[in-house]
N, C-alpha and C positions, 0 to 999 in steps of 0.2 A: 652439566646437564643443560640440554638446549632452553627447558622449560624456566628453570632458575633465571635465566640470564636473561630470557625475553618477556618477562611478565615485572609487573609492577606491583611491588611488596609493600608499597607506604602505610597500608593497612597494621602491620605488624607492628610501629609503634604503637597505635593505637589500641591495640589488644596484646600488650604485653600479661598481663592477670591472665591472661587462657595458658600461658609456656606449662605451668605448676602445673593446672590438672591435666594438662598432655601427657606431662611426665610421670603422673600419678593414674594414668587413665581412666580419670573423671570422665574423659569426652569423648572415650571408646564404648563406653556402655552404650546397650540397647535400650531404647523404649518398646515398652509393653503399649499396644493401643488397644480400645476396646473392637469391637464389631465391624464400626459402621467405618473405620478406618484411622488415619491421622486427621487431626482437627486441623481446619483452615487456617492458613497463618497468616499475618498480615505483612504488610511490605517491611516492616520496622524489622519482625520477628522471622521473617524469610533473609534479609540483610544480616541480621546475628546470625544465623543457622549456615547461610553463606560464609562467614568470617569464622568461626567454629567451622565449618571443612574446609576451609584454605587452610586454616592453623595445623590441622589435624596433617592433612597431605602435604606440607611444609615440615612438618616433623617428620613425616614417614620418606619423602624422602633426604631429609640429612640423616637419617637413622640409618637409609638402605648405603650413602654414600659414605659412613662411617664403616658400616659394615661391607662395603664392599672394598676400600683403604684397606682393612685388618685383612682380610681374605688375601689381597696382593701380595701386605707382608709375608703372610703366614705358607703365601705358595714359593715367595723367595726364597724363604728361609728352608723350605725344605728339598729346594733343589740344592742349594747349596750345600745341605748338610748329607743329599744322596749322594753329590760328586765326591764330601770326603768319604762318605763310606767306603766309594767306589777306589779310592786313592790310595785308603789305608787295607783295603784286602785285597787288590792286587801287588801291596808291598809286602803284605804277608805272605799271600801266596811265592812271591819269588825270591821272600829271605826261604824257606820251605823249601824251595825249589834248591836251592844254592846251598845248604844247609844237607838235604839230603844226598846231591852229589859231591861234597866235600865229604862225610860219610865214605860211601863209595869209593871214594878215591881211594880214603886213608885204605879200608878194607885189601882195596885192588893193590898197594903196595906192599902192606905186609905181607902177601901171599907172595909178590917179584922176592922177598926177602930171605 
């Protein structure tokens, strides 16, 4: 993903303690605020809030890019496992086939007999 590649993640040492409650999503929850809105934040507390949604969108997408690896497998594997379907009942259908005019056959001679 173009965005991985051209963005600068130095950050991430530095907030390693945020990975746990991503994964526990601690830092999915909503705030309730009262009325008059969200409180003013300050540069410090805008900076953390900034670094908690990079973390958050940095997990969401290796999440989406794990999940989208599984998904490839998962569409390999079921073509692969369509084609043998496709292999193994067209070799039934034509032992079947070969099966009931050997049948026939036999039939069609004991009557020359």
């Amino acid at each position: 993903m173009w965005l991985i590649r051209h963005t600068n993640w130095s950050f991430i040492s530095r907030s390693k303690a945020i990975l746990p409650l991503l994964q526990k999503g601690a830092l999915f929850r909503k705030k309730s605020y009262n009325k008059r809105g969200p409180p003013s934040l300050s540069k410090e507390k805008m900076e953390k809030l900034n670094s908690k949604l990079l973390m958050e969108n940095l997990y969401i997408m290796q999440e989406n890019e794990r999940l989208r690896k599984r998904a490839e497998l998962l569409n390999q594997e079921n073509q692969t496992l369509h084609t043998e379907l496709q292999h193994r009942l067209a070799n039934a259908t034509a032992a079947a086939a070969t099966t009931t005019s050997t049948k026939a056959n036999k039939k069609f001679n004991k009557r020359d007999i």
